[in-house]
C-alpha positions in Angstrom: -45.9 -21.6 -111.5 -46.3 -23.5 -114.7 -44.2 -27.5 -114.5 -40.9 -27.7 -115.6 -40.4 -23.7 -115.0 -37.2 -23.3 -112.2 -38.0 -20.7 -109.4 -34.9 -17.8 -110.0 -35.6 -17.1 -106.2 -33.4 -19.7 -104.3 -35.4 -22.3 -101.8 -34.2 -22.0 -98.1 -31.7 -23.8 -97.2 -30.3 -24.2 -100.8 -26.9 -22.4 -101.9 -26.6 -20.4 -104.2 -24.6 -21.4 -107.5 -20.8 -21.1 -107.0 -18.7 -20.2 -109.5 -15.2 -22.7 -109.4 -13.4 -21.0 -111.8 -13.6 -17.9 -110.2 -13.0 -19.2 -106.5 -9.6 -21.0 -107.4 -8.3 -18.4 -109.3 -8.6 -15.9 -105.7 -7.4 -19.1 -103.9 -4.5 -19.3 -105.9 -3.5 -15.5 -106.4 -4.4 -14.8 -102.5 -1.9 -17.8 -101.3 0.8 -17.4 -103.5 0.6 -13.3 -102.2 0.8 -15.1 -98.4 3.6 -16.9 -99.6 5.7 -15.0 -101.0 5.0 -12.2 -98.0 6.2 -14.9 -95.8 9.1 -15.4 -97.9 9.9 -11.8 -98.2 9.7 -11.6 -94.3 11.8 -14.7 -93.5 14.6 -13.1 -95.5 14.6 -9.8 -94.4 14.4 -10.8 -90.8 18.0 -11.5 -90.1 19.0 -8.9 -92.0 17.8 -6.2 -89.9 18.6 -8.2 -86.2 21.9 -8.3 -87.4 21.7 -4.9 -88.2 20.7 -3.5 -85.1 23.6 -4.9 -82.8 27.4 -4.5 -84.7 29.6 -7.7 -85.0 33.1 -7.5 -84.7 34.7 -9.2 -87.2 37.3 -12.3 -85.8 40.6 -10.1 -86.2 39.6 -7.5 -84.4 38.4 -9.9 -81.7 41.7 -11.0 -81.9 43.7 -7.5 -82.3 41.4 -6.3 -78.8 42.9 -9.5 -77.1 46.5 -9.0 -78.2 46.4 -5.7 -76.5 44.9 -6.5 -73.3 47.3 -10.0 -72.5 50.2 -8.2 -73.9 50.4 -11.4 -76.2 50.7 -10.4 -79.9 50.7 -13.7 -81.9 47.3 -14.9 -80.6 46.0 -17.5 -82.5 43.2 -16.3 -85.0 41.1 -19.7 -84.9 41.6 -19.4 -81.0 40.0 -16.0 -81.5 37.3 -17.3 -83.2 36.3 -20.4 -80.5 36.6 -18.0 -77.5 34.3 -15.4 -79.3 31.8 -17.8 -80.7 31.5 -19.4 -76.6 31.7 -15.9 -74.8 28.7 -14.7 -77.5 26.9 -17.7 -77.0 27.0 -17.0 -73.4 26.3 -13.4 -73.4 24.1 -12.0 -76.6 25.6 -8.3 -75.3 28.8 -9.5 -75.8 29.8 -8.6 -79.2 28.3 -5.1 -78.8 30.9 -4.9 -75.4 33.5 -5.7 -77.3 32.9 -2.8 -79.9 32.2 -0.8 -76.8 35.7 -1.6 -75.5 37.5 -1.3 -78.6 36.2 2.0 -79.2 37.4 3.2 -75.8 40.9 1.9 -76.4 40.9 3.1 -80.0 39.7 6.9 -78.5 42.4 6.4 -75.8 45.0 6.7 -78.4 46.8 3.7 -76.2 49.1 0.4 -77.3 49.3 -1.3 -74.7 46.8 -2.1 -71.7 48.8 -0.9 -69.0 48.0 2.8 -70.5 44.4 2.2 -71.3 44.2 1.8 -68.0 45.7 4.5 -67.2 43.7 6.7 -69.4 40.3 8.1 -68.4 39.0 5.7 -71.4 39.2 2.8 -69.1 36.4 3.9 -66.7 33.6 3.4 -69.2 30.8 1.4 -67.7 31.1 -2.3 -67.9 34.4 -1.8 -69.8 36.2 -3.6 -66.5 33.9 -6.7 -66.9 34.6 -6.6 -70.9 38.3 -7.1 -70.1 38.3 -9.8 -67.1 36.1 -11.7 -69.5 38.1 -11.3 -72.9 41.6 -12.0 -70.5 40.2 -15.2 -68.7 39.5 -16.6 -71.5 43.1 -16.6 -73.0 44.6 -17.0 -69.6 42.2 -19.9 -68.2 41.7 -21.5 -71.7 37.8 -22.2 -71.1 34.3 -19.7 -71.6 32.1 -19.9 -68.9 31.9 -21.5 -65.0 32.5 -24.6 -63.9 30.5 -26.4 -61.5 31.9 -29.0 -59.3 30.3 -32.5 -59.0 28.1 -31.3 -61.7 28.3 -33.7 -65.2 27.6 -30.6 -67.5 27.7 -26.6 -66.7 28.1 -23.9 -69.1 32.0 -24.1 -69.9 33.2 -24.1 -72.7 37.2 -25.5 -74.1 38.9 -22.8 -76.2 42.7 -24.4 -75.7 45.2 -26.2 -73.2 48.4 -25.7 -74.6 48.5 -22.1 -75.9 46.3 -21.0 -72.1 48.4 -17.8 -70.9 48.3 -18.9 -67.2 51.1 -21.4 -68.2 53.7 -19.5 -69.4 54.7 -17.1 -66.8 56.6 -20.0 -65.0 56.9 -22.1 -68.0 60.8 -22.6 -66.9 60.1 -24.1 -64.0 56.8 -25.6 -64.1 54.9 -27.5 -66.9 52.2 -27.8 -68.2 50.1 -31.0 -66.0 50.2 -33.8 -67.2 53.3 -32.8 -69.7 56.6 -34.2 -68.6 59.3 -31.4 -69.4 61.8 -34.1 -70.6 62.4 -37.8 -71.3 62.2 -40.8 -69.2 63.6 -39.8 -65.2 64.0 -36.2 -66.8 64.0 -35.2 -62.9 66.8 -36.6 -61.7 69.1 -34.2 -63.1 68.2 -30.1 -61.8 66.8 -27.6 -64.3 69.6 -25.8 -65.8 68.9 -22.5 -63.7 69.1 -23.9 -59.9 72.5 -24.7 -59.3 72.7 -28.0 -57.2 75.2 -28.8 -54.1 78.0 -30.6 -55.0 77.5 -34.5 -53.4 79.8 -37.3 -52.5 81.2 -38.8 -55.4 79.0 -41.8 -56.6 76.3 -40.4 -55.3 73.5 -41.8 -58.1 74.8 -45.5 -57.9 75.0 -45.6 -53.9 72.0 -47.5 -53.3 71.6 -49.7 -50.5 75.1 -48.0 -49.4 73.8 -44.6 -48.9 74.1 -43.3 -45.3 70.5 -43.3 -45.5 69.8 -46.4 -47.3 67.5 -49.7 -45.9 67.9 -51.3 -43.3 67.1 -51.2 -39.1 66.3 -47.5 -37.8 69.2 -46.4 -35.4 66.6 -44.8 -32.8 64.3 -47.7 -32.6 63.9 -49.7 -29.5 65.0 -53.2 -29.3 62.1 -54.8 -27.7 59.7 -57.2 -28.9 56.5 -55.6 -30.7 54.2 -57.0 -28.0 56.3 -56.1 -24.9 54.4 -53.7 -22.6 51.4 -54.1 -23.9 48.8 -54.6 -20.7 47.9 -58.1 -20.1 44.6 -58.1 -18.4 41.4 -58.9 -20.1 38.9 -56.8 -21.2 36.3 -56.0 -19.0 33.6 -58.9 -20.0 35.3 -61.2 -21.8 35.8 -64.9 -20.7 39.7 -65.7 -19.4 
């Protein structure tokens, strides 16, 4: 080989002559093809999980739980806490609710005293559907408390507006809600007719028959009178 004349036959351990132009160009093309794949996939993703399991939409949430507490002015943005914290809880839930509300739409019924009359009712799981939907409203909390445990898996949907309230709403209140104003118990609620008492009754005071003073049965002895006199076995006289 003649001086200054370049082998065309590459030495070992040499590399062979790259071409950059060539190399960022696939580098380029190949990740923006990963990237907008990627992309593609991200967005299409929740598209077809929401696709494959139904969800109810709020009012019909809230038309299903009309029927079943016999309540029909349930509050839409009630409807929407108790669903959002029972789906939380259970991710079958919203496809048990479509599950119940086609049985009671196929039962033809208005009420749920003749769903559950109807043949409808026995659909599997449909009973669980229903305690679950009804303790919401009637308990006003999702999930199960634990005692003497600082968190568990409830969840607060309302106090006020809970159903469990209201069926002796006249003559009970809500705790921790005074029915009245200040000493609203000394007069009786306006259903339970009270005995007739002597007149002055309210301003009798320290008068009343039963007022203070020294109990008519009580003995007239001395508080220490009886009371054994002998020491203790071991102590000094």
């Amino acid at each position: 080989m003649k001086e200054g004349q370049r082998s065309a036959t590459p030495q070992a351990g040499s590399r062979p002559q790259e071409s950059p132009t060539m190399d960022r160009r696939t580098l380029v093309v190949t990740s923006g093809f990963l990237g907008l794949s990627a992309l593609t996939g991200a967005l299409a993703w929740p598209v077809e999980a929401a696709s494959e399991v139904p969800q109810p939409d709020v009012e019909a949430f809230r038309a299903l739980s009309c029927l079943l507490t016999g309540v029909p002015g349930l509050d839409l943005g009630l409807a929407q806490r108790a669903y959002n914290q029972l789906a939380a809880l259970d991710p079958d839930f919203p496809g048990k609710v479509i599950a119940l509300a086609e049985a009671v739409k196929s039962s033809g019924a208005t009420g749920v005293d003749a769903f559950l009359a109807s043949p409808s009712a026995s659909g599997k799981g449909l009973g669980d559907t229903m305690t679950t939907i009804v303790s919401a409203w009637y308990l006003g909390f999702t999930g199960t408390p634990i005692p003497l445990r600082a968190e568990d898996d409830t969840g607060f949907v309302t106090f006020t507006q809970a159903r469990m309230y209201e069926p002796t709403i006249d003559a009970s209140v809500r705790p921790s809600y005074a029915r009245d104003g200040l000493n609203y118990w000394v007069d009786p609620p306006s259903f339970v007719v009270a005995p007739v008492g002597p007149p002055g009754i309210k301003a009798w005071g320290k008068d009343s028959p039963q007022g203070i003073g020294a109990i008519p049965d009580a003995a007239a002895t001395p508080p220490n009178e009886g009371l054994s006199k002998t020491p203790p076995p071991g102590s000094n006289p």
